[in-house]
C-alpha positions as CSV (number, residue, x, y, z in Angstrom):
1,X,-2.9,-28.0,-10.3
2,X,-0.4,-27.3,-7.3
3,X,-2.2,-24.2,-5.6
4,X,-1.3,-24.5,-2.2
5,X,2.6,-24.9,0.3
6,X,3.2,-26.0,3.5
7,X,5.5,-23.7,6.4
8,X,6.5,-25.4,9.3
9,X,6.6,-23.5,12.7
10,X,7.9,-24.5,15.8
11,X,6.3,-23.6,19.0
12,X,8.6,-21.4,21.5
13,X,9.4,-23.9,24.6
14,X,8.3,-27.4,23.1
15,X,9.2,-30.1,20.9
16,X,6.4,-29.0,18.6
17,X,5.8,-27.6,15.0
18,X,3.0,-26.7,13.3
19,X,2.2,-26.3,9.9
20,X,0.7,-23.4,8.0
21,X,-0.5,-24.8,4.7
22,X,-1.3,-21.7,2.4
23,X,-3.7,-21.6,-0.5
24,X,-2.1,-19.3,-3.6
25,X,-5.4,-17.7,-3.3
26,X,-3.9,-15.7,-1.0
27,X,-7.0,-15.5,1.7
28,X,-6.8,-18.6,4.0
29,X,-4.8,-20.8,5.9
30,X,-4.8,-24.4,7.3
31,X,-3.4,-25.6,10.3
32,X,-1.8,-29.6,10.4
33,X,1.3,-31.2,11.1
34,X,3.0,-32.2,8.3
35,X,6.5,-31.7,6.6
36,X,9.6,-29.1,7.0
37,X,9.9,-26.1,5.4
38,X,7.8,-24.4,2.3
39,X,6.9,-27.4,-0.1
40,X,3.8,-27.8,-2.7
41,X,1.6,-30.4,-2.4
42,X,0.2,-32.6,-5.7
43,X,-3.0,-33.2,-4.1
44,X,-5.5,-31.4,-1.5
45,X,-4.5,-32.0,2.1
46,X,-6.1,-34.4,4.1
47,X,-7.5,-31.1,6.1
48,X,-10.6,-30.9,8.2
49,X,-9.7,-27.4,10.4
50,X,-11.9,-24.6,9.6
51,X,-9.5,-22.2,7.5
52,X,-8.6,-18.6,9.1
53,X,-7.9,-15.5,6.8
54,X,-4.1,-14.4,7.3
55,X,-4.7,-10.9,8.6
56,X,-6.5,-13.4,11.5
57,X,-3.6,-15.6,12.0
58,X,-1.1,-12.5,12.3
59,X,-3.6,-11.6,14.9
60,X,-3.3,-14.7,16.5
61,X,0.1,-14.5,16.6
62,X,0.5,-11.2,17.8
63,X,-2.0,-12.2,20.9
64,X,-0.5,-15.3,21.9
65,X,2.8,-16.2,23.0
66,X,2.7,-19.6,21.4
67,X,5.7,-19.0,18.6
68,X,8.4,-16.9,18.1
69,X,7.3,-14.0,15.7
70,X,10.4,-14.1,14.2
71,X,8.9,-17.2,12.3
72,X,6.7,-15.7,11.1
73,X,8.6,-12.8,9.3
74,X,9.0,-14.7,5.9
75,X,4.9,-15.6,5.6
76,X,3.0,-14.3,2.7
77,X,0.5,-11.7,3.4
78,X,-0.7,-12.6,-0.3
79,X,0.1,-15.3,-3.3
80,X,-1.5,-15.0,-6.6
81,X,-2.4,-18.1,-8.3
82,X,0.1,-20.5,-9.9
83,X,0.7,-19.2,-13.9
84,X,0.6,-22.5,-15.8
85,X,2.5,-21.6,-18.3
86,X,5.9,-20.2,-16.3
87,X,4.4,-22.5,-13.0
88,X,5.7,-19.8,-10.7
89,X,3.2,-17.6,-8.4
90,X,4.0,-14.0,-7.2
91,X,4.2,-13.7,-3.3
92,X,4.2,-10.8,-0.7
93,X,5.7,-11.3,2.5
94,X,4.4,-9.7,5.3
95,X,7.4,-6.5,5.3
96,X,5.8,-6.2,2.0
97,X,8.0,-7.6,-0.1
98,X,7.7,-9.1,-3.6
99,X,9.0,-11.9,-4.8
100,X,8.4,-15.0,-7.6
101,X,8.2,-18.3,-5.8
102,X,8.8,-21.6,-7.9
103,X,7.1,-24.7,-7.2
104,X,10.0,-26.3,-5.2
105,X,9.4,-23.6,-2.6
106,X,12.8,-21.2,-4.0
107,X,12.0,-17.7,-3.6
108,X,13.5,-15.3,-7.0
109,X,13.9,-11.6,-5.3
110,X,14.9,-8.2,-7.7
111,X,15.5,-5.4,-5.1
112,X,15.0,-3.0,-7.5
113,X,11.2,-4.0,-8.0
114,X,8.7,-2.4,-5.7
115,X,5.1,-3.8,-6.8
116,X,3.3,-5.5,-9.2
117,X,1.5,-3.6,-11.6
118,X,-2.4,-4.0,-11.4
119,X,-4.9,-4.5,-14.3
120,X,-7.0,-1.3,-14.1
121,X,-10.2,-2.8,-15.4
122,X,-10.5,-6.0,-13.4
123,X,-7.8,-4.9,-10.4
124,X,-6.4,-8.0,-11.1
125,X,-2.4,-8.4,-10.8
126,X,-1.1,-8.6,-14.6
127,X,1.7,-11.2,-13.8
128,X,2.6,-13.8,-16.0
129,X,-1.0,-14.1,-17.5
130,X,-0.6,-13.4,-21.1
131,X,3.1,-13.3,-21.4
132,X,6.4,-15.2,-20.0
133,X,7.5,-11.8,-18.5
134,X,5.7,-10.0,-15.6
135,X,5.7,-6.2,-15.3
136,X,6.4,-4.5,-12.2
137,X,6.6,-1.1,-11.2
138,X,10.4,0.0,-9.8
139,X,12.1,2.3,-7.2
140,X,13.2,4.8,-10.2
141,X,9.2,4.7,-11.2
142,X,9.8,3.0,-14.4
143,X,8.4,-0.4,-15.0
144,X,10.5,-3.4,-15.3
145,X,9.9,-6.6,-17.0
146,X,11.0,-9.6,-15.3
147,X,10.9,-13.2,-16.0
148,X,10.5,-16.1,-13.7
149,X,13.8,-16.1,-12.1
150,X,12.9,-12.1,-11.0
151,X,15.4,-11.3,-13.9
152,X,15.0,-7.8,-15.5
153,X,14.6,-8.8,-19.1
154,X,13.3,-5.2,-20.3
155,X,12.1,-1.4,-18.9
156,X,9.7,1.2,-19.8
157,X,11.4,4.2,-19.0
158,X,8.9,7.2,-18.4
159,X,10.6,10.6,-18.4
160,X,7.8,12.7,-17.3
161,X,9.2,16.1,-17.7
162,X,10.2,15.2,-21.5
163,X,6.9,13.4,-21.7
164,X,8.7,10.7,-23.5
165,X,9.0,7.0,-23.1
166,X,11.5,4.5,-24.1
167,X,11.8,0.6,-24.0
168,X,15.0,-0.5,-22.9
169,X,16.5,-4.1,-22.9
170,X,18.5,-5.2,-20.5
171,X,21.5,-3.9,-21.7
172,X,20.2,-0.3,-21.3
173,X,19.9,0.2,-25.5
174,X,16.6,1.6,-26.5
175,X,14.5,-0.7,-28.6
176,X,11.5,1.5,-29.0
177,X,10.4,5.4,-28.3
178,X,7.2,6.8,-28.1
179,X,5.7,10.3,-27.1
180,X,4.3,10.0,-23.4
181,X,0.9,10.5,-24.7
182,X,0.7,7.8,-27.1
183,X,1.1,4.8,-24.2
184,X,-1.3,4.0,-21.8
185,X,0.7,3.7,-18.8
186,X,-0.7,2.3,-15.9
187,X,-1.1,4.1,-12.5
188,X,-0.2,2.6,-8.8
189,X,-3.6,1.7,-7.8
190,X,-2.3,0.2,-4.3
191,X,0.5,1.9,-2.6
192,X,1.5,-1.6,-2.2
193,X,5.7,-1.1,-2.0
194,X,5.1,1.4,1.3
195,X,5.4,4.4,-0.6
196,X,2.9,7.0,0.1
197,X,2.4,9.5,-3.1
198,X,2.6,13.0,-1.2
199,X,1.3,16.3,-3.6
200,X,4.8,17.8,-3.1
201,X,8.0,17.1,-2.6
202,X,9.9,16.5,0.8
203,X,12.1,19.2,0.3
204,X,8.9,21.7,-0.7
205,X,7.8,21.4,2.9
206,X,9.2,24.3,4.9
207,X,8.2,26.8,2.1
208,X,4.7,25.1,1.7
209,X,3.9,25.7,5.3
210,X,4.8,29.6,5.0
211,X,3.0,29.8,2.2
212,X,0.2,28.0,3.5
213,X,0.0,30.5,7.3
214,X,0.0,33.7,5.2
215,X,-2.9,32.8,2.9
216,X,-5.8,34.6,3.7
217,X,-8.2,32.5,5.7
218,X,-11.8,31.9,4.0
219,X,-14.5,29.5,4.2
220,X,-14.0,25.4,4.1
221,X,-15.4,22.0,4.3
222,X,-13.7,18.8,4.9
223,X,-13.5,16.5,2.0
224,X,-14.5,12.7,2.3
225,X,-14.5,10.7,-0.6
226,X,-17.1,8.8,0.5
227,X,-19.3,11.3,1.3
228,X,-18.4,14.3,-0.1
229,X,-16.8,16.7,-1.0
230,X,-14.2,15.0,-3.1
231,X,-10.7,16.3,-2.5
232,X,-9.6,19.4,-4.4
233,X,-13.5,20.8,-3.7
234,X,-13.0,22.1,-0.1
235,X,-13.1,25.6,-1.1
236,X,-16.2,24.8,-4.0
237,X,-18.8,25.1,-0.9
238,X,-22.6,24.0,-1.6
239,X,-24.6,26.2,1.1
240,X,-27.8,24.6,-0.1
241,X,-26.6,21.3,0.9
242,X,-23.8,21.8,3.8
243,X,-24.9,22.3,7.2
244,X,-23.6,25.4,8.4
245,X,-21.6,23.7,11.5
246,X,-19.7,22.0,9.0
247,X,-18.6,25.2,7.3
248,X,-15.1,26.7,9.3
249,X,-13.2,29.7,8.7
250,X,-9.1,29.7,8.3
251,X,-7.1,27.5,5.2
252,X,-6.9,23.6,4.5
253,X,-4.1,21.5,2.9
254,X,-4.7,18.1,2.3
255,X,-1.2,16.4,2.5
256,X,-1.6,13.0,1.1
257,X,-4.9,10.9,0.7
258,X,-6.1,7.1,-0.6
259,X,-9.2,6.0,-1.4
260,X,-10.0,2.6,-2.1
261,X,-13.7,1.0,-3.1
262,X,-14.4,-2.5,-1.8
263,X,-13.9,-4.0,-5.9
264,X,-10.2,-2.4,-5.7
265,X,-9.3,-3.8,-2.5
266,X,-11.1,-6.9,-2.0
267,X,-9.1,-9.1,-3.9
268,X,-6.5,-7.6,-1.6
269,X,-7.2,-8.7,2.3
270,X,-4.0,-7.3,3.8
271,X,-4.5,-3.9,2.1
272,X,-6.8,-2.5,4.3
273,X,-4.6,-3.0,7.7
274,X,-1.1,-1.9,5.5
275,X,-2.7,1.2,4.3
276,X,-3.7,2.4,7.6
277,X,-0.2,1.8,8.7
278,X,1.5,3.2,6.2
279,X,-0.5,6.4,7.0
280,X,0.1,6.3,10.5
281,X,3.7,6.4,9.6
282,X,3.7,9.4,7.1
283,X,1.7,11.7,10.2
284,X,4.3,11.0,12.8
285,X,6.5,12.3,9.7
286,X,5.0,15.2,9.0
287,X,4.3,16.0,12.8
288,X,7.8,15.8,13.7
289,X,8.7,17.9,10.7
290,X,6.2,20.6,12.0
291,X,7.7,20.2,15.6
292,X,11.6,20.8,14.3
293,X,9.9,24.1,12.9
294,X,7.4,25.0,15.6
295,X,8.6,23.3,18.8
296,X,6.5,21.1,20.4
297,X,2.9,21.0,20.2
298,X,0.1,22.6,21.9
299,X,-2.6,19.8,22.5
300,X,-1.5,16.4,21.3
301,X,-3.9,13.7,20.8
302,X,-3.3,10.1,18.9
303,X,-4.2,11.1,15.5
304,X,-4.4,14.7,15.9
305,X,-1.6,17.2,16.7
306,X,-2.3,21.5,17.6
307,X,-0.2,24.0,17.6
308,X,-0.9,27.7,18.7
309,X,0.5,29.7,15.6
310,X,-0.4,33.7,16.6
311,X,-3.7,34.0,17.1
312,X,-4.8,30.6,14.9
313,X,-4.4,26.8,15.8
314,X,-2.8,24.3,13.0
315,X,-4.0,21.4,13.6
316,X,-2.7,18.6,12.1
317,X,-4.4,15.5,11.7
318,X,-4.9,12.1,10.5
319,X,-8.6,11.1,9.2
320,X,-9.8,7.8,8.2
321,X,-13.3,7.2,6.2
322,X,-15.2,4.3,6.4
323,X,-18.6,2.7,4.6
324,X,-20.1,-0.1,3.0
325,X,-16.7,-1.9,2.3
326,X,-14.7,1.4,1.0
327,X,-12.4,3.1,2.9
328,X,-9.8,6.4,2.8
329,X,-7.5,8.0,4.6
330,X,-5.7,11.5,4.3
331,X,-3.9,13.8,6.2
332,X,-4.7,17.1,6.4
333,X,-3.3,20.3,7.7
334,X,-5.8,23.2,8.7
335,X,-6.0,26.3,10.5
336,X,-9.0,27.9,12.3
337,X,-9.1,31.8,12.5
338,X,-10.2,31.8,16.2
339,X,-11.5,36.0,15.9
């Protein structure tokens, strides 16, 4: 069974290239010199370097000015295993791109695919595992079904306000319809196509901030879905077991959160490093949203941004939780009533 391809590198200012042979396990790498390009090999490598996870070779190469990182761009971050019976393996670049590679190394892209859809029992990636078609979730939320060339051969079409869904071939005619609730339709486990699933929409914010500095300020605790409070219990306050420190006085907003458990994720090793990125991105969003309607901040600080609002602070911030193997992040918007 071919589970593993070859990419040859070449070193910035020498006659030199090295070769990155991938397993389609997606977790390690080998190092040799061997042949150009990406190419499957019929048996093992002759390999005796110790193998390093790819989130440690990106380090590598980040730390060392050994290769161009332009090289690098098209690497996989992740490859399923080969599926036997379409002998194709789905690949993720390191932009976080999908794609279907072949075993002759050609590379099928659909731009209108954003991410594999995920087996909710096992957190497996569906794929090609009991069918020649692979489902993927798209840009327009629906999800597509592609075969081994990336071709859409079908859609499931979900009209959530008409809580109705239709399967479409790939002419656009309906072949099926069924009422929303009949279907189970899976959820985005992993926000793995970049897209952060905020509780409102973009154009929402303004009037959700308003709203949210002429509530009435009562009594709070931070959520952490590791250790409690879940999210959406901030307000549901437990005196007998909170600590009275940890009880403030003003209004909280939780913006957008994740929460993974080590099971979800650990099939996943580039998740934990793209999530927190991700998140990164969507706070400098919403603080320079807040700064186009506040002016500039207060107190600034990496993950936290202040703003004197009256007599309050808003406080804007970015909060990561992490134990035994699960992590989270959200970003949260809070006041304090200073009187």
């Amino acid at each position: 069974m071919r589970n593993f391809y070859t990419v040859e590198i070449p070193r910035k200012d020498l006659n030199v290239k090295d070769t990155f042979v991938f397993h389609l396990d997606g977790n390690f790498v080998h190092t040799e010199t061997k042949s150009f390009d990406i190419r499957y090999e019929e048996e093992k490598p002759n390999n005796t370097a110790k193998p390093i996870s790819i989130m440690e070779l990106n380090e590598f190469v980040k730390n060392n000015n050994i290769y161009d990182s332009k090289s690098f761009e098209n690497l996989f971050s992740f490859a399923t295993g080969v599926y036997q019976e379409v002998d194709v393996s789905i690949v993720r670049n390191k932009s976080g791109k999908w794609s279907i590679l072949h075993n002759d190394g050609t590379i099928f892209n659909n731009e209108s695919l954003v991410e594999p859809v995920i087996n909710s029992e096992n957190y497996e990636i569906v794929g090609f595992s009991d069918s020649s078609l692979a489902p993927f979730y798209t840009k327009e939320g629906n999800i597509a079904f592609v075969n081994r060339n990336s071709e859409t051969v079908a859609t499931l079409s979900i009209d959530r306000e008409e809580e109705r869904a239709k399967l479409l071939d790939k002419n656009q005619a309906i072949l099926k319809e069924w009422d929303f609730r009949q279907i189970d339709i899976p959820e985005e486990l992993f926000f793995f196509g970049g897209n952060l699933c905020r509780l409102f929409e973009e154009e929402d914010f303004d009037s959700l901030l308003q709203e949210f500095l002429e509530e009435e300020s009562s009594e709070f605790v931070f959520p952490s879905e590791i250790f409690g409070p879940s999210i959406g219990d901030e307000f549901n306050i437990d005196y007998e077991k909170v600590r009275k420190n940890d009880i403030h006085y003003g209004n909280i907003y939780i913006l957008g959160y994740a929460y993974y458990t080590k099971s979800e994720w650990d099939k996943y090793n580039f998740l934990v490093k793209f999530v927190g990125e991700l998140f990164k991105k969507e706070y400098n969003f919403f603080k320079n949203k807040l700064i186009k309607i506040l002016g500039n901040t207060s107190m600034n600080y990496e993950d936290r941004s202040i703003w004197k609002v009256g007599e309050n602070l808003l406080i804007l911030d970015l909060f990561s939780d992490h134990s035994g193997g699960d992590f989270g992040y959200q970003i949260r918007l809070y006041t304090y009533d200073e009187n």
